[in-house]
RODO-2510 file (C-alpha; in nm, 4 decimals, decimal comma):
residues 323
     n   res          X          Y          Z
     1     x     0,0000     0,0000     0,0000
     2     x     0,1358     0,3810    -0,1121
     3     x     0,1531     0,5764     0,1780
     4     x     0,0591     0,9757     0,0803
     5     x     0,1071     1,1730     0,4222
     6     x    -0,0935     1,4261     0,2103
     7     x    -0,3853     1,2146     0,1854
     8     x    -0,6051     1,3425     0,4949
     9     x    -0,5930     1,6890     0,3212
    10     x    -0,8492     1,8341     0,1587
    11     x    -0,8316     1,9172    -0,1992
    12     x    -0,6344     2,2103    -0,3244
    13     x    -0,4638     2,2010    -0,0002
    14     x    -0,1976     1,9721    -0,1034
    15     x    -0,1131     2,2032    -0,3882
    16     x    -0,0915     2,4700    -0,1574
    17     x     0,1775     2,2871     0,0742
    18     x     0,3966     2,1897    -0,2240
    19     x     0,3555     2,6174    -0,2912
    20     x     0,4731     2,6918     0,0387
    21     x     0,7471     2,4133     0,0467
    22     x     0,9178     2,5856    -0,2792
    23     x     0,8809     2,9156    -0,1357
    24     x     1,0228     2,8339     0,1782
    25     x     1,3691     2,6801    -0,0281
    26     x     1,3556     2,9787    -0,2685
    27     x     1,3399     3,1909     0,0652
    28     x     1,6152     3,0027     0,1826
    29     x     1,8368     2,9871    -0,1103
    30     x     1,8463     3,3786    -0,1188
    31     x     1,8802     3,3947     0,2536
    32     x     2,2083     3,1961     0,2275
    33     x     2,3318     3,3859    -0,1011
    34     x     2,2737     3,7014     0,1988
    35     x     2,5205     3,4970     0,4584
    36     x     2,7732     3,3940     0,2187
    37     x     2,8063     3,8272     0,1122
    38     x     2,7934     3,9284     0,4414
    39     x     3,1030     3,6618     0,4928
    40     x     3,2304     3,7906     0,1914
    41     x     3,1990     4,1231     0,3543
    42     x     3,3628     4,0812     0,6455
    43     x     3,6524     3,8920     0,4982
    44     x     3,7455     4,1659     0,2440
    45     x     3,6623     4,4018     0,5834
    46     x     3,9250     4,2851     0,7749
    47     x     3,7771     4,0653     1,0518
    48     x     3,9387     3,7729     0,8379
    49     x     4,2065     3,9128     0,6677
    50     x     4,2605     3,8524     0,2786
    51     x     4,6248     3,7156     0,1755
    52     x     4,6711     3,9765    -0,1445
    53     x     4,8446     3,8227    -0,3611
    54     x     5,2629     3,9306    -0,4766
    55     x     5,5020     3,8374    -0,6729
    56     x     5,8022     3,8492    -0,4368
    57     x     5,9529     4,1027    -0,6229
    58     x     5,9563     4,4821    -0,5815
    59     x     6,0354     4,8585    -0,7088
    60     x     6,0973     5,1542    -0,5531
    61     x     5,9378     5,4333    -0,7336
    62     x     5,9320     5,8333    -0,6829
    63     x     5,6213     5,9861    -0,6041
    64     x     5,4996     6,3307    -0,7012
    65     x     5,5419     6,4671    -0,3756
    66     x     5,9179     6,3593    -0,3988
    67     x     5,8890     6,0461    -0,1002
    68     x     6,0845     5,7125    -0,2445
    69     x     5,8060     5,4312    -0,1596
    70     x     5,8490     4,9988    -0,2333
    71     x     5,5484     4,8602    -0,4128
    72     x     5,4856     4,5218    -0,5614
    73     x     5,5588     4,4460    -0,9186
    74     x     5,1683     4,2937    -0,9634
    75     x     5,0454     4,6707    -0,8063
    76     x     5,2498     4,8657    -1,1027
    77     x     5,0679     4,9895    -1,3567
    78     x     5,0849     5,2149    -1,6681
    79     x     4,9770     5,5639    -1,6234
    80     x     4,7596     5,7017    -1,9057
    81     x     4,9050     6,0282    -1,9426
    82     x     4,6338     6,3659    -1,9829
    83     x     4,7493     6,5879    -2,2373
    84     x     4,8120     6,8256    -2,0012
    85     x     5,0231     6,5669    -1,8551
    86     x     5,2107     6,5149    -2,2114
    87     x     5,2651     6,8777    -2,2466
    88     x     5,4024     6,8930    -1,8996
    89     x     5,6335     6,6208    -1,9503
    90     x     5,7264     6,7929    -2,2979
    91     x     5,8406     7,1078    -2,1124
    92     x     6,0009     6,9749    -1,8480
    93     x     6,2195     6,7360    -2,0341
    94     x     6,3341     7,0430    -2,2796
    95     x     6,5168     6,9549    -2,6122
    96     x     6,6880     6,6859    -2,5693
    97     x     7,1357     6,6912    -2,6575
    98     x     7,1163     7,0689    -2,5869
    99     x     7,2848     7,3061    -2,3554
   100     x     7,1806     7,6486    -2,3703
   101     x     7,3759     7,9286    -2,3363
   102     x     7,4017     8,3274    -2,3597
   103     x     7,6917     8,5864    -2,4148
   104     x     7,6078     8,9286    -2,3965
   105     x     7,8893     9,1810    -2,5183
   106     x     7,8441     9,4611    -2,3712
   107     x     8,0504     9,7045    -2,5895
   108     x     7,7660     9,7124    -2,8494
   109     x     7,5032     9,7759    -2,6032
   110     x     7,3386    10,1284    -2,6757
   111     x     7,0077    10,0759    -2,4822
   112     x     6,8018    10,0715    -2,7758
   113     x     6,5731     9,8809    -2,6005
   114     x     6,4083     9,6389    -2,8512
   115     x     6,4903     9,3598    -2,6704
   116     x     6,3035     9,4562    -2,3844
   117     x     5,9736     9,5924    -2,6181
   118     x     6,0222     9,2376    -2,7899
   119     x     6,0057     9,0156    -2,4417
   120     x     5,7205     9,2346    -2,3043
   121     x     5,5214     9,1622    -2,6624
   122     x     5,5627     8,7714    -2,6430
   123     x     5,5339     8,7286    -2,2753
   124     x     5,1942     8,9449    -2,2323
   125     x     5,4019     9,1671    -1,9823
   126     x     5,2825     9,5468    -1,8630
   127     x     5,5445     9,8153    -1,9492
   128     x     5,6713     9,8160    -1,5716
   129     x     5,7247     9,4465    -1,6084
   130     x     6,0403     9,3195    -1,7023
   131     x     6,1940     8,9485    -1,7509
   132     x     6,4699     9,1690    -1,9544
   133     x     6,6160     9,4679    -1,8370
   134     x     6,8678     9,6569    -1,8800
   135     x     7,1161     9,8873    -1,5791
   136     x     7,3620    10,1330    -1,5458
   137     x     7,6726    10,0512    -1,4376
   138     x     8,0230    10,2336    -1,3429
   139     x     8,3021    10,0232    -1,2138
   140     x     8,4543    10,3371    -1,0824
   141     x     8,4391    10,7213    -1,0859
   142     x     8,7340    10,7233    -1,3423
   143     x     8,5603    10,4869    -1,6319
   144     x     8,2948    10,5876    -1,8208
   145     x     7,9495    10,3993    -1,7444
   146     x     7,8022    10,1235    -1,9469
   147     x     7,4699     9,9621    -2,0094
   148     x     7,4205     9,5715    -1,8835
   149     x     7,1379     9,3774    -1,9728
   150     x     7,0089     9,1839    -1,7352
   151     x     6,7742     8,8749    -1,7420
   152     x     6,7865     8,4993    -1,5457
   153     x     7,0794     8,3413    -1,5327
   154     x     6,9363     8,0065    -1,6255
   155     x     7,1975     7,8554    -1,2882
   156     x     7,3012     7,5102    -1,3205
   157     x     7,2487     7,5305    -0,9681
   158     x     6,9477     7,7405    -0,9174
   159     x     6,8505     7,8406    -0,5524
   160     x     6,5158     7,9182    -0,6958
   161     x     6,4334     7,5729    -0,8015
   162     x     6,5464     7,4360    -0,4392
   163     x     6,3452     7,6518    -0,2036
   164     x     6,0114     7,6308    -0,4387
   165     x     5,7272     7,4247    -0,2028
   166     x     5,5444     7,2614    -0,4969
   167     x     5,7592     7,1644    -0,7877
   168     x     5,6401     7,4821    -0,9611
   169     x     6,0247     7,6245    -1,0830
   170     x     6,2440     7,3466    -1,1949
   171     x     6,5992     7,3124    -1,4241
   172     x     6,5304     7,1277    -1,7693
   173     x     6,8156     6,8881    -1,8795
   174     x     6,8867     7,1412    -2,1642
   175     x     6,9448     7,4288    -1,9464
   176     x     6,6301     7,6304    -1,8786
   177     x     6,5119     7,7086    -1,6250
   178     x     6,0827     7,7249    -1,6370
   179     x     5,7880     7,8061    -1,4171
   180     x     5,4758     7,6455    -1,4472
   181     x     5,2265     7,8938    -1,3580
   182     x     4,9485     7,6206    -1,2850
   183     x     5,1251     7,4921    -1,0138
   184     x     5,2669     7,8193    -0,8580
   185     x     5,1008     7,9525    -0,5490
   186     x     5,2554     8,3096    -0,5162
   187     x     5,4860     8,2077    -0,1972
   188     x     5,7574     8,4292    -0,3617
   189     x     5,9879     8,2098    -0,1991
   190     x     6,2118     8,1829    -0,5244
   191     x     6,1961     8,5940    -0,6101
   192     x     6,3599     8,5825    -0,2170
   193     x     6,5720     8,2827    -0,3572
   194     x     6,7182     8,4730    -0,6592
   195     x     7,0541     8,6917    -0,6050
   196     x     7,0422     8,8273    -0,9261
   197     x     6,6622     8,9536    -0,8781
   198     x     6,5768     8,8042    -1,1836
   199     x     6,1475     8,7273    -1,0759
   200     x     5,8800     8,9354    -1,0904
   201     x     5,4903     8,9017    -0,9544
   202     x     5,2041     8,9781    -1,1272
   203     x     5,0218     9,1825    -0,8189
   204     x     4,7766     9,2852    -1,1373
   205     x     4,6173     9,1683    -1,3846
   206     x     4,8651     9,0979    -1,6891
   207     x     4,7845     9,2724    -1,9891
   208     x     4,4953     9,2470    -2,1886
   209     x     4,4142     8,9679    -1,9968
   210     x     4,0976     8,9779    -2,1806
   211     x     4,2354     8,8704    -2,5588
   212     x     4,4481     8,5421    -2,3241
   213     x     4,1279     8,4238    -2,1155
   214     x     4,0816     8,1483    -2,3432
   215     x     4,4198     8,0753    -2,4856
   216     x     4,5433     7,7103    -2,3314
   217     x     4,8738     7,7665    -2,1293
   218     x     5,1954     7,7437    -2,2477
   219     x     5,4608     7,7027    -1,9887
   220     x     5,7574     7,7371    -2,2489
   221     x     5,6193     8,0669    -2,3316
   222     x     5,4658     8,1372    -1,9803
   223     x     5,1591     8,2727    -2,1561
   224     x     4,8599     8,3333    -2,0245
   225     x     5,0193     8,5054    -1,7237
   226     x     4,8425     8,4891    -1,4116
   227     x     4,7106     8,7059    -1,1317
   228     x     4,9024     8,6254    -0,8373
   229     x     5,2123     8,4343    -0,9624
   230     x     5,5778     8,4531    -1,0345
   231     x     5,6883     8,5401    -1,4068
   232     x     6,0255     8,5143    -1,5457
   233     x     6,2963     8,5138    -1,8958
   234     x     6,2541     8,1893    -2,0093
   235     x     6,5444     8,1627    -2,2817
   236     x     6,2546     8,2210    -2,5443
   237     x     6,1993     7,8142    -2,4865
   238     x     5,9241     7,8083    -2,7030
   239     x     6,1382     7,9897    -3,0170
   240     x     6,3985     7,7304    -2,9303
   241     x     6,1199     7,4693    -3,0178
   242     x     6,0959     7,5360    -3,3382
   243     x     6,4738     7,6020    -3,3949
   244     x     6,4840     7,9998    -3,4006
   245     x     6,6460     8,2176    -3,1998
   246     x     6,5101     8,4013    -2,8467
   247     x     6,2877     8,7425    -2,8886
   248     x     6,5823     8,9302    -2,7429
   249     x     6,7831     8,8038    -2,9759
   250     x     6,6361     8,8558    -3,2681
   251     x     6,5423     9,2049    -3,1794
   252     x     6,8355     9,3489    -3,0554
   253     x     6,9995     9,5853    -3,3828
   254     x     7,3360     9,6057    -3,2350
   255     x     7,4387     9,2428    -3,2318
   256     x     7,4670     9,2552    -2,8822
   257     x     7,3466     8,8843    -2,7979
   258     x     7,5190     8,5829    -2,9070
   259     x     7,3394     8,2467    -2,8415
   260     x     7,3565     7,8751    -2,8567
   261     x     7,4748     7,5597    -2,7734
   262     x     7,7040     7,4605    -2,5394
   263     x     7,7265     7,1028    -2,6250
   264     x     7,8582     7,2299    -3,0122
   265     x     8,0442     7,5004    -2,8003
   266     x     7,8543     7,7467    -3,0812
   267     x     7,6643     8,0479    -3,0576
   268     x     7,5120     8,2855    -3,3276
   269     x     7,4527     8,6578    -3,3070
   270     x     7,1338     8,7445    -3,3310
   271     x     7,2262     9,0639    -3,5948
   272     x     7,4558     8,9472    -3,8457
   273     x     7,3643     8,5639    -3,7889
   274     x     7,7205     8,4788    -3,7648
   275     x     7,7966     8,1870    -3,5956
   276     x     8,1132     8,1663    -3,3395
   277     x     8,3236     7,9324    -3,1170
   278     x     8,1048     7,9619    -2,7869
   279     x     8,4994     7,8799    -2,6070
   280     x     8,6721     8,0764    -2,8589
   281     x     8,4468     8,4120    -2,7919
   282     x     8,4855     8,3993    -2,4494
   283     x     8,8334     8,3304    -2,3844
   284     x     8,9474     8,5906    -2,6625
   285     x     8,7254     8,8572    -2,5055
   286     x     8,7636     8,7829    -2,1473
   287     x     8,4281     8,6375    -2,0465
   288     x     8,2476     8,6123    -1,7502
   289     x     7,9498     8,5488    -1,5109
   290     x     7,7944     8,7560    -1,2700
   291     x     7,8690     8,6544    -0,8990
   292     x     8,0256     8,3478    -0,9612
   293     x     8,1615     8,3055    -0,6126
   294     x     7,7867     8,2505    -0,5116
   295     x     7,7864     7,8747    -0,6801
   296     x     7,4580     7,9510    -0,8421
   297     x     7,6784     7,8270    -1,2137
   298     x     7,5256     8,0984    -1,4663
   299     x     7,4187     7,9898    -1,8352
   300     x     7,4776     8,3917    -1,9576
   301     x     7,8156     8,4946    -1,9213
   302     x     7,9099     8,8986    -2,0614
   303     x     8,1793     9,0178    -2,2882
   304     x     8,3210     9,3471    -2,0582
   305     x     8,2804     9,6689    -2,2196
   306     x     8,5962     9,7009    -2,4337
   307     x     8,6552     9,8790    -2,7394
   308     x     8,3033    10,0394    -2,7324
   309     x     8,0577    10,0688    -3,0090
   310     x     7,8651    10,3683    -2,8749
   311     x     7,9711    10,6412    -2,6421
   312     x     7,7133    10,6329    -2,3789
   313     x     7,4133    10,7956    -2,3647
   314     x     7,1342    10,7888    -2,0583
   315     x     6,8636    10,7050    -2,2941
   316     x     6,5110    10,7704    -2,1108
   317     x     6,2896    10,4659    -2,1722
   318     x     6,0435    10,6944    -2,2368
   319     x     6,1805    10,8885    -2,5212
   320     x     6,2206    10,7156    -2,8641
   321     x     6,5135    10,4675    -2,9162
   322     x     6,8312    10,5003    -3,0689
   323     x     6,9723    10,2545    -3,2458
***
């Protein structure tokens, strides 16, 4: 005889039983899926701890904010750079094989001035700004006085670069030395830095501000200047780019800027394009640097005033220029 414990019910109800048997296991299917997370949960949480996985092997890297760190080889990977990040690392690493370098012979130096008009024009700098300028000097009261120009001296060993808080001035292999203005916070720590007073601040607005607003920023031409940060010569890096020579150089009509490469130990004068022993120039002329018993190791070194071109003249910078 079949036994069917469902037999005393009445009908439908056995129907209804099987229902609320399958409901029950579907119930408690899901209610164990719900204890095997939370498990999962608290393993990956810590109250069991998870054995990650390594290889055994490991790298120290650099990170941004200059701290050496050891990571696992399996935790490396690639960066995807922004271009922002690309143009960054495009500036920073400069031209690759080159040294830059500038003489400045200051026996043809009449003050024209062009140079300076032609770095204000590129550099979107207010006439009272300078990254060029040039003094008035007289070694004594018997010798006549002379004009120097004066710009950054690109230092090998730039105090600027070391006392900077967030990476925002820093030496290029080729030379240069750059700001990036997105990084700078106005600090002013490097304009304290500099002995040769070589930084400015823009405590206004830089000039027509309006016509840059939407221009992207170019730190090898430090253009669009910003409110609030530090502004400097930049060896005309972005003329160097594309193989010509600095504004200053180009402008000046007296010849009075030589420039090149150290590596090829050549420069070229920006007036009659002639192209010189960089060694040769300065030993036969009696080069030199300004303060070099300060370590700082200039990249502009000046021919002295020797067998002058011009007599000298106190030229106003407001009156028209002589050339």
């Amino acid at each position: 005889m079949e036994y069917n414990n469902n037999s005393h019910l009445p009908d439908g109800a056995e129907n209804q039983k099987a229902a609320s048997r399958r409901n029950f296991l579907k119930n408690l299917g899901l209610a164990g899926v719900g204890v095997a997370t939370g498990a999962a949960a608290l393993y990956s949480g810590g109250i069991f701890e998870a054995k990650k996985e390594v290889s055994g092997d490991s790298k120290v890297l650099l990170t941004q904010d200059g701290k050496l760190v050891r990571v696992d080889s399996l935790e490396i990977k690639a960066h995807e750079k922004s271009g922002e990040e690309l143009s960054e690392s495009l500036c920073r690493g400069g031209i690759p094989g080159r040294r830059w370098v500038m003489v400045t012979d200051l026996s043809k130096c009449r003050n024209a001035r062009r140079c300076i008009a032609a770095c204000q024009e590129a550099h979107q700098l207010r006439p009272e700004q300078y990254h060029l300028n040039t003094l008035q000097i007289q070694d004594t009261p018997a010798t006549a006085p002379y004009h120097i120009p004066k710009n950054c001296q690109h230092c090998d060993n730039p105090p600027c670069v070391a006392v900077c808080p967030v990476d925002a001035t820093y030496k290029r292999p080729d030379g240069i030395v750059l700001i990036e203005n997105d990084r700078c916070i106005g600090c002013r720590f490097c304009m304290a830095a500099c002995p040769y007073s070589a930084r400015i601040f823009n405590w206004l607005e830089p000039r027509d501000a309006a016509k840059y607003q939407d221009k992207e920023y170019n730190a090898e031409l430090n253009v669009p200047q910003k409110l609030g940060t530090v502004s400097k010569c930049l060896f005309s890096a972005d003329r160097l780019r594309e193989g010509e020579l600095p504004y200053c150089v180009s402008a000046c009509p007296n010849g009075v800027y030589y420039f090149g490469d150290e590596n090829e130990d050549s420069v070229t004068n920006g007036t009659t394009r002639e192209t010189v022993r960089l060694s040769k120039l300065l030993r036969d002329n009696g080069g030199y640097q300004l303060m070099p018993e300060l370590g700082t190791k200039p990249r502009v070194y000046y021919l002295p005033p020797k067998n002058r071109l011009f007599p000298f003249e106190n030229i106003n910078p407001e009156t028209p220029e002589k050339v």
